[in-house]
Residue frames as a rotation matrix with the C-alpha (Angstrom) as fourth column:
UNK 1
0.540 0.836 -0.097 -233.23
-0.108 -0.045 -0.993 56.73
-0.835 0.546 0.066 -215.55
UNK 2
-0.278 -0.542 0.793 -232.06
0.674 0.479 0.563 55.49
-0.685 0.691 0.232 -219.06
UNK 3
-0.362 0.272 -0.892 -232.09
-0.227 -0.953 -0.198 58.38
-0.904 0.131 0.407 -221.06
UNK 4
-0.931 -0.360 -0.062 -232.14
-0.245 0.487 0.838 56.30
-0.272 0.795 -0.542 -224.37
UNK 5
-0.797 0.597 0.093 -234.97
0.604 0.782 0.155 54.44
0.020 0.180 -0.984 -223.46
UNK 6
-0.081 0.557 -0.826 -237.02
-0.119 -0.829 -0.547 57.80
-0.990 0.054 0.133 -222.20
UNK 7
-0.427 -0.236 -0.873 -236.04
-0.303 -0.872 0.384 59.24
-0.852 0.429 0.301 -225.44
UNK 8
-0.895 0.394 -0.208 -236.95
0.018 0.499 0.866 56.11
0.445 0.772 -0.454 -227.97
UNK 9
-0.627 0.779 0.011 -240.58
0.777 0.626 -0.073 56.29
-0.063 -0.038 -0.997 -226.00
UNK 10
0.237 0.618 -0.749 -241.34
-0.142 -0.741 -0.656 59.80
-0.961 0.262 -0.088 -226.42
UNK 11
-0.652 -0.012 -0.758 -240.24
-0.736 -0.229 0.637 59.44
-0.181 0.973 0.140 -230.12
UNK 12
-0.838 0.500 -0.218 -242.77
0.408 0.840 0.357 56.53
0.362 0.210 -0.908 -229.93
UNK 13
-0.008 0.911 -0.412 -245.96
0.790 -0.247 -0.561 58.57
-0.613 -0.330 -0.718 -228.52
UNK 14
-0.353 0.080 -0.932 -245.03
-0.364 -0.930 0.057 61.36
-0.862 0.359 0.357 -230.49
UNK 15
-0.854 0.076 -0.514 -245.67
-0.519 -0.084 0.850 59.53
0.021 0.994 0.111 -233.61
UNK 16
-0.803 0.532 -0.268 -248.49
0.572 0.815 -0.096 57.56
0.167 -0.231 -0.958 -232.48
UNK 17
0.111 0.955 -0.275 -250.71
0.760 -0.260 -0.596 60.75
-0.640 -0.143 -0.755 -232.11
UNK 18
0.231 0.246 0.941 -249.33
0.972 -0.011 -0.235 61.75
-0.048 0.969 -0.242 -234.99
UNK 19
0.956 -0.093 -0.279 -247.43
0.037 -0.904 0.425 64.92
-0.292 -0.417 -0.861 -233.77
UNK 20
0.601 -0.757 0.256 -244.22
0.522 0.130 -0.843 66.20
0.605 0.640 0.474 -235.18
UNK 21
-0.211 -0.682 -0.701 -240.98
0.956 0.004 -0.293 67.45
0.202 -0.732 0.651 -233.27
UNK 22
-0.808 -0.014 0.588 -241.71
0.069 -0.995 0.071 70.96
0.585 0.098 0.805 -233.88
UNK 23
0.346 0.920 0.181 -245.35
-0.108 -0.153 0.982 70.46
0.932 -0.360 0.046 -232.33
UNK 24
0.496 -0.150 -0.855 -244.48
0.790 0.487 0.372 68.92
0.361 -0.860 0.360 -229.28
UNK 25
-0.562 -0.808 0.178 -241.76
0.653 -0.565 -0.504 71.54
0.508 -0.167 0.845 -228.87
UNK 26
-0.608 0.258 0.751 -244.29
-0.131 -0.965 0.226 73.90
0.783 0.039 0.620 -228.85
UNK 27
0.482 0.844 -0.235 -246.71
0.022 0.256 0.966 72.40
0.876 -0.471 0.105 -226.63
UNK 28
0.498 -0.290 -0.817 -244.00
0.725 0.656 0.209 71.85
0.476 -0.696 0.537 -224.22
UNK 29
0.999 0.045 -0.001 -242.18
0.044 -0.983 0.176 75.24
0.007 -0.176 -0.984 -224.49
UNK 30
0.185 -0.953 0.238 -238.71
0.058 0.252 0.966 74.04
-0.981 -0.165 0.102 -225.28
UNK 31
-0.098 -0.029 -0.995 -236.97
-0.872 -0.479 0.100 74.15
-0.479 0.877 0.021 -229.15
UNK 32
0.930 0.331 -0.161 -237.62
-0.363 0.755 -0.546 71.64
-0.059 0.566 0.822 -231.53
UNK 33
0.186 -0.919 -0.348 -233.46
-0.570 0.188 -0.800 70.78
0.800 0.347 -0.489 -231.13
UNK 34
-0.583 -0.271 0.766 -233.60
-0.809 0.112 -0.576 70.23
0.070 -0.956 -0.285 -227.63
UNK 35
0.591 0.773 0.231 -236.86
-0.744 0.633 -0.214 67.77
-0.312 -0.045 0.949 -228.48
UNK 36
0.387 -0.491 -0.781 -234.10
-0.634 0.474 -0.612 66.09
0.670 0.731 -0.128 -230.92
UNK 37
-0.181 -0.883 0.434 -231.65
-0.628 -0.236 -0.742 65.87
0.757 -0.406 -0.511 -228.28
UNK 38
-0.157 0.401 0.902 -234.18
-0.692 0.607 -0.390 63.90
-0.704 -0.686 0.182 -225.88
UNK 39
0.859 0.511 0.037 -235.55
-0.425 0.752 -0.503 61.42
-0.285 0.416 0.864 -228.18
UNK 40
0.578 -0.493 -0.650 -232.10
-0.453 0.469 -0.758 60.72
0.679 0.733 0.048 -228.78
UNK 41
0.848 -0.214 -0.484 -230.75
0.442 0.789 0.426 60.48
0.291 -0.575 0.764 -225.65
UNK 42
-0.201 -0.873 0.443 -228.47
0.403 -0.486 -0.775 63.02
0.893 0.023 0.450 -225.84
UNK 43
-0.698 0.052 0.714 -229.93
-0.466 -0.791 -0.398 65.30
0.544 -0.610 0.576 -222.81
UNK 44
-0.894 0.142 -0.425 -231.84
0.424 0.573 -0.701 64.72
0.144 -0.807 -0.573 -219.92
UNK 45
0.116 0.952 0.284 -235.96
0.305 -0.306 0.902 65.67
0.945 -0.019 -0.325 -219.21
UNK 46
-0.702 -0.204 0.682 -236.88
-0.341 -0.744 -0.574 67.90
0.625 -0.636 0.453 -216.67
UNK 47
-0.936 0.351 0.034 -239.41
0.343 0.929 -0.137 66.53
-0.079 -0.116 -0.990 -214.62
UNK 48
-0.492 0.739 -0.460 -241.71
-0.091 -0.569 -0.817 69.39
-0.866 -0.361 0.347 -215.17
UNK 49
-0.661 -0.493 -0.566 -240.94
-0.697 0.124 0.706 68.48
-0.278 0.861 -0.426 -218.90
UNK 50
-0.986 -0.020 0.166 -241.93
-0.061 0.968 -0.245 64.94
-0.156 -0.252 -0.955 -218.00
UNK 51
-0.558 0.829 -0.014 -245.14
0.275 0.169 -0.947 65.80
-0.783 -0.532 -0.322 -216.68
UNK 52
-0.351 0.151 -0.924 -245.77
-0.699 -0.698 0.152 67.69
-0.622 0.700 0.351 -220.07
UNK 53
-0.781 -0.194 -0.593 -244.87
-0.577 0.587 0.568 65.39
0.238 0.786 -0.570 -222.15
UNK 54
-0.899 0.436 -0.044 -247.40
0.434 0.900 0.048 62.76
0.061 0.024 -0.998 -220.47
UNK 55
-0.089 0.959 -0.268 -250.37
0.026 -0.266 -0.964 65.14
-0.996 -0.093 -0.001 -220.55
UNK 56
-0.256 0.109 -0.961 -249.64
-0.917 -0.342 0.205 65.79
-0.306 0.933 0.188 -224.19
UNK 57
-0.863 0.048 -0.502 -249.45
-0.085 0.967 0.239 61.41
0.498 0.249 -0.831 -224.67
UNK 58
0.588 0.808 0.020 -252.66
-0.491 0.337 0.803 61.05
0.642 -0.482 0.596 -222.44
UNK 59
0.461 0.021 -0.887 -250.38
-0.006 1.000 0.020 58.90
0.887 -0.004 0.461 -220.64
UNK 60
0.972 -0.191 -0.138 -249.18
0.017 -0.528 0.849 58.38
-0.236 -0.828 -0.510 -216.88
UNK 61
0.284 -0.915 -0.287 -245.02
-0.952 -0.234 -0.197 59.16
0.113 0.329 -0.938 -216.78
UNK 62
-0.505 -0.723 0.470 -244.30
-0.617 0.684 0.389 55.47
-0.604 -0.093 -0.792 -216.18
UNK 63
0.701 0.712 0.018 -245.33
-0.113 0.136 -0.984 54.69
-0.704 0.688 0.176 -219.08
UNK 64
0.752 -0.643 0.143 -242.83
-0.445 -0.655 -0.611 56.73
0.487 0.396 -0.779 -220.76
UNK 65
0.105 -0.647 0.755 -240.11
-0.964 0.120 0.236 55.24
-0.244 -0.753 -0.612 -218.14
UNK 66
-0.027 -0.105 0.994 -240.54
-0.349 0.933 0.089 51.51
-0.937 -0.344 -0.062 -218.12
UNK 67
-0.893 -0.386 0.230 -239.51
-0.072 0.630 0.773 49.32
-0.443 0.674 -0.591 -221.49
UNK 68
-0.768 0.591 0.249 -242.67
0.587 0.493 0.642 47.76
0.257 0.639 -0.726 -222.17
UNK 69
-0.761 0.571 0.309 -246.12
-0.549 -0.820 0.164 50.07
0.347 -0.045 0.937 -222.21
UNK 70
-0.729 0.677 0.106 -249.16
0.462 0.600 -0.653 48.56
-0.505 -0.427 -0.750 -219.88
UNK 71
-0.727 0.508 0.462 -251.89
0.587 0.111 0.802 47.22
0.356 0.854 -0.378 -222.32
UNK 72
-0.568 0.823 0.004 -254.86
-0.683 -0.469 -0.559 50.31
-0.458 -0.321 0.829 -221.70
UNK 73
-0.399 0.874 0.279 -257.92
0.609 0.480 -0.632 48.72
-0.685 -0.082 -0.723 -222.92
UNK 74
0.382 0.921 -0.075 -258.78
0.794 -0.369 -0.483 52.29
-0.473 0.125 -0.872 -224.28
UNK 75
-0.142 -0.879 -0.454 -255.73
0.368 -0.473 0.800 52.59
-0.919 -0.053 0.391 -226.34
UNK 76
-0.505 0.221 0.834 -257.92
0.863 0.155 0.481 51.88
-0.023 0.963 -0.269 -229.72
UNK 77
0.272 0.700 0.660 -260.24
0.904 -0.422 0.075 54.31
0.331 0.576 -0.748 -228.74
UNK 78
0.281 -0.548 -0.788 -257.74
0.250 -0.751 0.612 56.96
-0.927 -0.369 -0.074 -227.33
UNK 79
-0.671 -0.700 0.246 -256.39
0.478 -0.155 0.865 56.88
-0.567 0.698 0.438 -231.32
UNK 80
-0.356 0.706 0.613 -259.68
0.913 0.122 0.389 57.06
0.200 0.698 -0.688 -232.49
UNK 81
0.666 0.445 -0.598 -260.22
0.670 -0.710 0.217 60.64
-0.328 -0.545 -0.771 -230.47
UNK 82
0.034 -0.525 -0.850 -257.20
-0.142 -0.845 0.516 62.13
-0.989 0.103 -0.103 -231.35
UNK 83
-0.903 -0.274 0.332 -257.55
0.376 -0.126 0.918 61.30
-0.209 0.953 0.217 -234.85
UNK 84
0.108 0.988 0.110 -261.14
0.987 -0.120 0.107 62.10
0.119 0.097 -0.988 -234.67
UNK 85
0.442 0.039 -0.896 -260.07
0.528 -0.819 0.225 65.69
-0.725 -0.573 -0.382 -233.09
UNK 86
-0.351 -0.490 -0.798 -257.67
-0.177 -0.802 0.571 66.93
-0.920 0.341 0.194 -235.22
UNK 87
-0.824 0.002 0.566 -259.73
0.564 0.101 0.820 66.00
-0.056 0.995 -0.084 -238.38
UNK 88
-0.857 0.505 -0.102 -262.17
-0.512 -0.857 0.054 68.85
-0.061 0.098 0.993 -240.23
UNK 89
-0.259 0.956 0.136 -265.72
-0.570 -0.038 -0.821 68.48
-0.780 -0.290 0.555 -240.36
UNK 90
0.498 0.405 -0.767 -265.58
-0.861 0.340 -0.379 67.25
0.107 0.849 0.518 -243.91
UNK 91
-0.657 -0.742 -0.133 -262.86
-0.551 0.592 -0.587 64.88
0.515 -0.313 -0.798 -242.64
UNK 92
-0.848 0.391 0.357 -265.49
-0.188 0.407 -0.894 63.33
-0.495 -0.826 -0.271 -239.70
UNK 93
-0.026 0.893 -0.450 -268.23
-0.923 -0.194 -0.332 63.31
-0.383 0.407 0.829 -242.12
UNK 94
0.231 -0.103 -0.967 -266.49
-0.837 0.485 -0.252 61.03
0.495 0.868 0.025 -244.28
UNK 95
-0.736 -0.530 0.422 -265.14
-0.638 0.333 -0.695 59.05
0.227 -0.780 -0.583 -241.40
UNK 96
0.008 0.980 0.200 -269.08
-0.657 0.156 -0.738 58.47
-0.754 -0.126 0.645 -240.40
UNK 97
0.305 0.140 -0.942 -269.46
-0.924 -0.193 -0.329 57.44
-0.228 0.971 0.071 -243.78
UNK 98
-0.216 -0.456 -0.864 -267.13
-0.568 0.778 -0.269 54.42
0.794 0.432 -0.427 -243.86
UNK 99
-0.690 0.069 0.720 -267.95
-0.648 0.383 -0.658 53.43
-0.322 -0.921 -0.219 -240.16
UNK 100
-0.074 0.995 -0.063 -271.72
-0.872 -0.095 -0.480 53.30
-0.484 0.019 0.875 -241.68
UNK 101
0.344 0.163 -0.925 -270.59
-0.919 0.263 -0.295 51.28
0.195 0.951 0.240 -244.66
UNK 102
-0.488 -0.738 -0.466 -267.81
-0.622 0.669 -0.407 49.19
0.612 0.091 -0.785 -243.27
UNK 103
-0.887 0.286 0.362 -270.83
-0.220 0.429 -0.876 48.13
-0.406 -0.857 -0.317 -240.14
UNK 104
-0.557 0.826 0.086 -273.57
0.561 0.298 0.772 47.70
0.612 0.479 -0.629 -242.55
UNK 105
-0.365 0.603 -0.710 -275.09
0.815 -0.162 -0.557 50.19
-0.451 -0.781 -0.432 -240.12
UNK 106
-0.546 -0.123 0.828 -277.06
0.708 -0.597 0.378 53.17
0.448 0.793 0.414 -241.28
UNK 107
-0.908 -0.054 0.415 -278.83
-0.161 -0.871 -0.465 56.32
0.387 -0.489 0.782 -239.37
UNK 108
-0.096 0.987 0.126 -282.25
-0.973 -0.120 0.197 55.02
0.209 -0.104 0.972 -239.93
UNK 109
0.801 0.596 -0.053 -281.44
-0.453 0.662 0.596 51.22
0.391 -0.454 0.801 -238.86
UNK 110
-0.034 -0.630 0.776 -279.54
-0.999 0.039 -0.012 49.58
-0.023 -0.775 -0.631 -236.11
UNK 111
0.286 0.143 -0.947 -278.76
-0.108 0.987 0.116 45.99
0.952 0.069 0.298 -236.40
């Protein structure tokens, strides 16, 4: 396993759902140095790690493994959920809001 390459694709999913080293750490149960240390290549993943890490990405572990990432179909609207999740109610309102505006669509008519 290329540790490099591991490491540059979790530092690539981590920012893609918009998570920071410290999160992940936590989520994973390891220190935010040791997160460093992988994404750089410096240390090796555990595979229980592994398996973390790809529940936290949504994604399967060869994913994470293999150079190039296989195109999901349901990668737009995987972003759109996790940005949709971690924003507040007034956040999703407003969201609504521009969908409405930017589709010419409003509540009371459906084109």
């Amino acid at each position: 396993m290329d540790r490099k390459l591991l490491g540059r694709r979790i530092r690539e999913e981590r920012i893609r759902i918009g998570l920071t080293q410290e999160q992940i750490a936590e989520k994973i149960n390891v220190s935010t140095t040791y997160i460093g240390f992988i994404e750089r290549g410096e240390r090796s993943v555990t595979l229980e790690k592994l398996i973390l890490l790809s529940e936290c990405f949504q994604l399967p572990i060869d994913a994470l493994l293999h150079e190039s990432r296989p195109q999901e179909p349901e990668t737009r609207e995987l972003q759109m959920k996790l940005l949709w999740d971690r924003a507040s109610n007034e956040e999703q309102d407003i969201i609504l809001s521009i969908i409405k505006v930017v589709t010419g669509k409003t509540s009371n008519s459906q084109k």
